[in-house]
N, C-alpha and C positions, 0 to 999 in steps of 0.2 A: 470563422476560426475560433470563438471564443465558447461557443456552442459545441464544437468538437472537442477543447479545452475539459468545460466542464463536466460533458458526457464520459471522457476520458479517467477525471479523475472518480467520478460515482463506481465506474466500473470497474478501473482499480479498487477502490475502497471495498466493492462488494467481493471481491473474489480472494483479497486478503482474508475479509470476514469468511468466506465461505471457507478456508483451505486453513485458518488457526486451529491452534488444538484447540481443546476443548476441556479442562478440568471442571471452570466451576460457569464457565460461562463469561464472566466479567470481562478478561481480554478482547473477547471474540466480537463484543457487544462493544465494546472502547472505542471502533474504528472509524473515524470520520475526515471530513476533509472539511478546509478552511481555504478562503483566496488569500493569499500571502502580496500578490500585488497586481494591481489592474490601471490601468487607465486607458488611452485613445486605442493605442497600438500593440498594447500588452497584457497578458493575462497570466498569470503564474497562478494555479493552486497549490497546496500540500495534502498531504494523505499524511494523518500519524494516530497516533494509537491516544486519548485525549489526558485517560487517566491511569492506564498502564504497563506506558512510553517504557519503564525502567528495566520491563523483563523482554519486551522486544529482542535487544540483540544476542539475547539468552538463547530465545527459542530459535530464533535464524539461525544463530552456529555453534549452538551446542556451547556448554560449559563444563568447568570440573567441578563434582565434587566434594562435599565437605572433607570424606572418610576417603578419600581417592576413588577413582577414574573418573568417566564424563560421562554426561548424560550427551544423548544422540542428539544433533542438530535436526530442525523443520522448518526446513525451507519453504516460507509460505510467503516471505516480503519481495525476493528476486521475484520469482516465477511471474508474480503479479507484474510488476516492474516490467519487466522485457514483453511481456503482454500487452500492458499500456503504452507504451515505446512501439509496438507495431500498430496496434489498434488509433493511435493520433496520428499516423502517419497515413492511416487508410483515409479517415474521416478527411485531413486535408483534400487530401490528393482526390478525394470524388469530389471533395467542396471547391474544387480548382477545375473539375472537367465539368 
């Protein structure tokens, strides 16, 4: 379980990095994952952005602005997410048959 865990969260993390935009490089290259908590029976990782967490929810959904209107939303953190969310449920379920 904990194997499928951490295979789960690299694969997240790479396919956030693969699908960020791209200006100078530095977001796309931020993304890594830490264990947030572990012991006998449990495993929690994170995936987050390490040094530039602040424009994250910028690029997800779009902002306004300075001079008016918005800039387009890029969805690249869901996709990932519902990805990993099917992908740990596979790895179970073989590691179960």
């Amino acid at each position: 379980m904990k194997k499928a865990v951490k295979k789960t969260a690299t694969e997240v993390k790479k396919e956030i990095a693969v699908n960020a935009p791209v200006k100078s490089g530095r977001y796309k290259k931020s993304w890594t994952t830490k264990t947030a908590k572990e012991n006998s029976h449990t495993l929690e990782m994170t995936v987050y952005s390490k040094d530039r967490y602040q424009i994250a929810h910028l690029l997800e959904h779009g902002h306004a602005k300075r001079g008016g209107g918005r800039v387009a939303a890029i969805p690249h953190i869901a996709p990932a997410e519902a990805n990993g969310e099917q992908m740990l449920e596979k790895l179970i379920t073989e590691a179960l048959s």
